[in-house]
N, C-alpha and C positions, 0 to 999 in steps of 0.2 A: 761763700757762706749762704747768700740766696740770691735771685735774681729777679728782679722788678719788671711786672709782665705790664706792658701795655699795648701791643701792637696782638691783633685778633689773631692773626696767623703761629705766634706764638703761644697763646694760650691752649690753641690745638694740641699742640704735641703736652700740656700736660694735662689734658682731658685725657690725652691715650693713656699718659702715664698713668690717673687714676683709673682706668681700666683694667691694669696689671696688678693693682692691690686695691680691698676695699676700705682699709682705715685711717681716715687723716687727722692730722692735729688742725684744731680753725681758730681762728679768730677774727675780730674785726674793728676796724679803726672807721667811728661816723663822727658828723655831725649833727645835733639835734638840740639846737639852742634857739631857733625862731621857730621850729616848725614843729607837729603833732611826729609828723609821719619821721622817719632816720634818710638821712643823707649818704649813701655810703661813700669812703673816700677809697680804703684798702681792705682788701680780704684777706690775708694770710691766712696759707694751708703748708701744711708739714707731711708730704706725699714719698713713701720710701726714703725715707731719711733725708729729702731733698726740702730746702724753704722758697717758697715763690710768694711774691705780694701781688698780689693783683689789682690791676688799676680798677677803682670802683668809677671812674668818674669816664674812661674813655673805653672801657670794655662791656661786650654785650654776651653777660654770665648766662643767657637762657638756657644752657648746654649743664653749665655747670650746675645751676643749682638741683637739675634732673639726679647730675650723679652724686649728689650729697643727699637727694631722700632714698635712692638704690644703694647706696653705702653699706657695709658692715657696723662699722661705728663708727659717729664721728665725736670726735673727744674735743670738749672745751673746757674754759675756769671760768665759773662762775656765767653761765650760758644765757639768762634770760632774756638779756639785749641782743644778744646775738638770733637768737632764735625769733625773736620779735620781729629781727633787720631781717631776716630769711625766708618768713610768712609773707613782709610785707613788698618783698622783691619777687619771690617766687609766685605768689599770690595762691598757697597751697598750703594748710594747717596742719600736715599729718605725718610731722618727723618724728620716727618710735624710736629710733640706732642710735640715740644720744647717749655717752659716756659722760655726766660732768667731773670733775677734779674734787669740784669745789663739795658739791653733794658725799663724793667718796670718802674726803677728809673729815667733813662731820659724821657720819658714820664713825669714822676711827678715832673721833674723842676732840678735834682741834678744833670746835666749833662752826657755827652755821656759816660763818661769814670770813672765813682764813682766805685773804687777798693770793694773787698768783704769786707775789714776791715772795710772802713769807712763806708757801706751798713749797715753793723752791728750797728756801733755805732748809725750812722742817725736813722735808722725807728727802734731796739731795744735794745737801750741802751748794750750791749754785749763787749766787747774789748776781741781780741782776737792773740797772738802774729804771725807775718810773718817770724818768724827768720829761717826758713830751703827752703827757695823759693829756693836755688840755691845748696841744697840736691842732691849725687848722688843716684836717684831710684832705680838704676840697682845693687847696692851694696846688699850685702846678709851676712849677717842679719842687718837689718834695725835698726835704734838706738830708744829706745823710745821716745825720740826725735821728732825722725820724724815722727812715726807712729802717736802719738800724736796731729803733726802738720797738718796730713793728715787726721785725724778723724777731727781735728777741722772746716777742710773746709766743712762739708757737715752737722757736729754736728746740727748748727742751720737755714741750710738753708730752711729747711719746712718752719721755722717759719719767715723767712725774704719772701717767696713768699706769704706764705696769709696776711701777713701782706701789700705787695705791691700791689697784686691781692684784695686786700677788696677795698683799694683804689680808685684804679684803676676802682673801676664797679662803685664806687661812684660821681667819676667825667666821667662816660660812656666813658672810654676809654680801656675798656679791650680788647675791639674786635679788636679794630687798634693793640695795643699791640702785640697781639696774632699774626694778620698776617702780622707787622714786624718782629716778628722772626719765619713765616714761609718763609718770601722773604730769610732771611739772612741766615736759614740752605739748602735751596736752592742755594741760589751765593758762599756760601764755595763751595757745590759740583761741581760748574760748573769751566772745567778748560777755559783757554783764547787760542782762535785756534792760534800755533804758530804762524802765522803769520803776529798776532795783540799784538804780544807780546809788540812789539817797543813803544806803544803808551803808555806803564806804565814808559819809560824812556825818550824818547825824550818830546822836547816840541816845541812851536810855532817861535822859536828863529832859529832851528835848518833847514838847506835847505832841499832840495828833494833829494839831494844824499845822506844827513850824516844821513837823516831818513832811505834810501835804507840800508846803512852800516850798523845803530844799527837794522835796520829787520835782515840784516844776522848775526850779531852777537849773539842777542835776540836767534834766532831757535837754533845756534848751543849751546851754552850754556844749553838751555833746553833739550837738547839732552846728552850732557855733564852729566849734574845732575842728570840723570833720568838714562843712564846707567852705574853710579857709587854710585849712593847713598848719591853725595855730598851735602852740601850747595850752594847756587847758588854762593855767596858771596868767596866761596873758588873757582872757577872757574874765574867768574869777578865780581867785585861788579858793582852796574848801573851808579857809578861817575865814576868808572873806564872806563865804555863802552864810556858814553856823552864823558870824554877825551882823550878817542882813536880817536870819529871819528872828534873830534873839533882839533886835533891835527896831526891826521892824518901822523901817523910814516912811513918810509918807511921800514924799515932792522930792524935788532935786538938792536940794540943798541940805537938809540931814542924809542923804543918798551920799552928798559928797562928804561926807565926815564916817565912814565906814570905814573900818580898816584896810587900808591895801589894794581898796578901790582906786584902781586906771582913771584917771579924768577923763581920757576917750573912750572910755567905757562908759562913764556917766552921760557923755555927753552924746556918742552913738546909737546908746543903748539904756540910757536911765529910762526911759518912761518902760518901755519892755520889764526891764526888770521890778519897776513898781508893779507895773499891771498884774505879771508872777506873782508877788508879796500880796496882791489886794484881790485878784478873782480866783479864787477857787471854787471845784466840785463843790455838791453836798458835802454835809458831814459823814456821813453815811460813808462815803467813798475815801475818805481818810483814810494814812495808814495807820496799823495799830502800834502803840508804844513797843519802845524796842524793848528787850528785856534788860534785866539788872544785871551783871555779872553774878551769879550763882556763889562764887567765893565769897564774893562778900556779902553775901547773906548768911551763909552758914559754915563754920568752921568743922562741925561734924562731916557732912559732906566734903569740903577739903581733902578732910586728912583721909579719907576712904579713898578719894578717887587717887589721892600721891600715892597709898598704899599698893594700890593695883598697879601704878608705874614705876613704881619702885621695884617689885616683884617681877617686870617685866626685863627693866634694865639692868638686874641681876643676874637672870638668867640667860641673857642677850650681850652682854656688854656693851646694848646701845644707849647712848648718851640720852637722857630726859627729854631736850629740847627738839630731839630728833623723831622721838617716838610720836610726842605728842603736840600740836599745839593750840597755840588759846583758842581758835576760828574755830579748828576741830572738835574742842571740847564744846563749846558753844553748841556748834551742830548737833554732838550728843544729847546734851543738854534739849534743844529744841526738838531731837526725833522723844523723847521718853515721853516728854510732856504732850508734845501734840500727836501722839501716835501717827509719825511720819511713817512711811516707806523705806525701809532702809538703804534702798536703789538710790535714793535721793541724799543718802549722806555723801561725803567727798571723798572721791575715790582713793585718794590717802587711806582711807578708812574699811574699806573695802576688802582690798586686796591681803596682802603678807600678815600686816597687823590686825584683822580680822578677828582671827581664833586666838592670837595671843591676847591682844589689848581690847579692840574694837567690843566684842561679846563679854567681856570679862568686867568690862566699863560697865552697860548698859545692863546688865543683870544690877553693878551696885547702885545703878542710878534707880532701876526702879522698884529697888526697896526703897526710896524714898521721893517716889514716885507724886506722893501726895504734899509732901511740902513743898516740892518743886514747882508743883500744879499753881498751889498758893502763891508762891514768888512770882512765879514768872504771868501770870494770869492778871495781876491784879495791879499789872503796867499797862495793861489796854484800854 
């Protein structure tokens, strides 16, 4: 049923073997509970009908990860960890041959987030158990068990991608498919320039100094994790940051009464993080308030822009959540008002949905171009 690779000379003969066809089923079994970066333990691939686990922890993949970016396509469920675990082994960001499952299936109406189990049961009747998700990988030797549970993730996923991919050409949606999950093996690789880190923590609530604060906070923390290996979460989590600078400690001692605050974090790093909270730039150099959510400012506005997506997943039969979502509309939102560039919106946006939605959007936004202006202007 599959064979468990961990001697180098073995792995050879199925390097050839991917040589004689280009599309495999992958997946990957890690650890990442102390550390920033993925530990891998197993790689399952699913190569002409055959399942091999590959030992992550005694095999050296340089070979392979080559023939996984010269591939036809490699199919996974639910890919972003995987592709993450493949950038940061391969130490190369430009895998475009990605097939997801998981992307296919919303497309076809089962929502954003249809786990691999239930993938299974949906499109081919299959049940298959999840009981070792929280398996140590790194452990040697591996329990049958496990191996088991690890062959089973890739056992049938050939047959769950043509089975979505038939589909999918049926209702001519393969193409969109395809280059949504070549946007989304792209935006894994891309990181966020530190010094926009802030904007995945604060929000429109927050002023122009406590957004300055969580930017200093933000950079150093990333710096933090990056030259120790941590989780960011083991440094500061981002409730923790919002109620540093909503709280704004001055000494160590109200430092220690912050939510969720590490004691060896206080105690490593408290005066650091005070000195963040208490020297900043000029004002000047602040960032500017975030904006308001747009809906709820104006229910007119609302109902125009659901009307264009509405009219879209009509004539599509793509599902709402798929077409569109809230970061994106934002970004609309942000090109009308600040006469952005439109190169500069997300490539989401760009591409397929362009002439459907993208243009069709931004024409109704800037008929109301000038109340937008007022909203979102008079946050800074």
């Amino acid at each position: 049923m599959f064979q468990f690779i961990q001697q180098q000379q073995d792995l050879d003969d199925i390097l050839h073997l991917m040589s004689q066809t280009s599309i495999y089923g992958l997946d990957t079994e890690f650890i990442k509970v102390d550390t920033l970066w993925p530990k891998l333990g197993v790689f399952q691939i699913n190569v002409a009908d055959q399942v091999f686990l590959l030992d992550g922890v005694s095999l050296d993949l340089a070979v392979f990860w080559e023939k996984l970016f010269q591939a036809q396509q490699n199919i996974f469920h639910a890919c972003s960890e995987d592709i993450d675990l493949i950038y940061y082994y391969a130490q190369q960001k430009t895998l475009t041959n990605v097939f997801d499952t998981q992307v296919g299936m919303s497309f076809l109406g089962h929502g954003l987030q249809v786990s691999y189990q239930n993938a299974l049961k949906q499109m081919l009747d299959v049940e298959i158990d999840k009981d070792q998700t929280r398996s140590n990988w790194l452990a040697r030797p591996l329990s049958p068990e496990q191996l088991a549970y690890a062959a089973n993730d890739v056992l049938h996923l050939m047959n769950l991608s043509n089975k979505i991919q038939n589909e999918l050409t049926d209702k001519n949606l393969l193409d969109f498919t395809l280059e949504d999950c070549r946007h989304l093996t792209y935006e894994i690789g891309q990181e966020t320039p530190l010094e926009m880190l802030y904007h995945d923590i604060g929000n429109y609530r927050h002023s122009r100094r406590q957004l300055m604060q969580l930017q200093q906070l933000a950079v150093w923390r990333e710096q933090m994790v990056k030259a120790l290996n941590y989780p960011r979460s083991f440094i500061l989590k981002s409730s923790t940051m919002i109620d540093l600078v909503e709280k704004n400690p001055c000494n160590h001692f109200q430092l220690s009464g912050i939510r969720d605050i590490r004691q060896n974090i206080v105690r490593d790093h408290g005066k650091t993080i005070l000195d963040l909270l208490k020297f900043l730039p000029e004002p000047t150099e602040w960032p500017l308030r975030m904006a308001r959510p747009i809906r709820h400012s104006s229910k007119d506005i609302g109902e125009k822009v659901d009307a264009v997506i509405q009219s879209v997943v009509n004539e599509t039969t793509i599902p709402k959540e798929v077409l569109m979502r809230k970061k994106w509309l934002n970004a609309l939102y942000q090109h009308v008002v600040f006469h952005n560039d439109e190169q500069d919106l997300p490539a989401y946006l760009l591409g397929w949905r362009y002439d459907l939605l993208t243009k069709p959007l931004i024409d109704v936004l800037h008929a109301d171009e000038n109340y937008l202006s007022t909203q979102m202007k008079v946050m800074e």
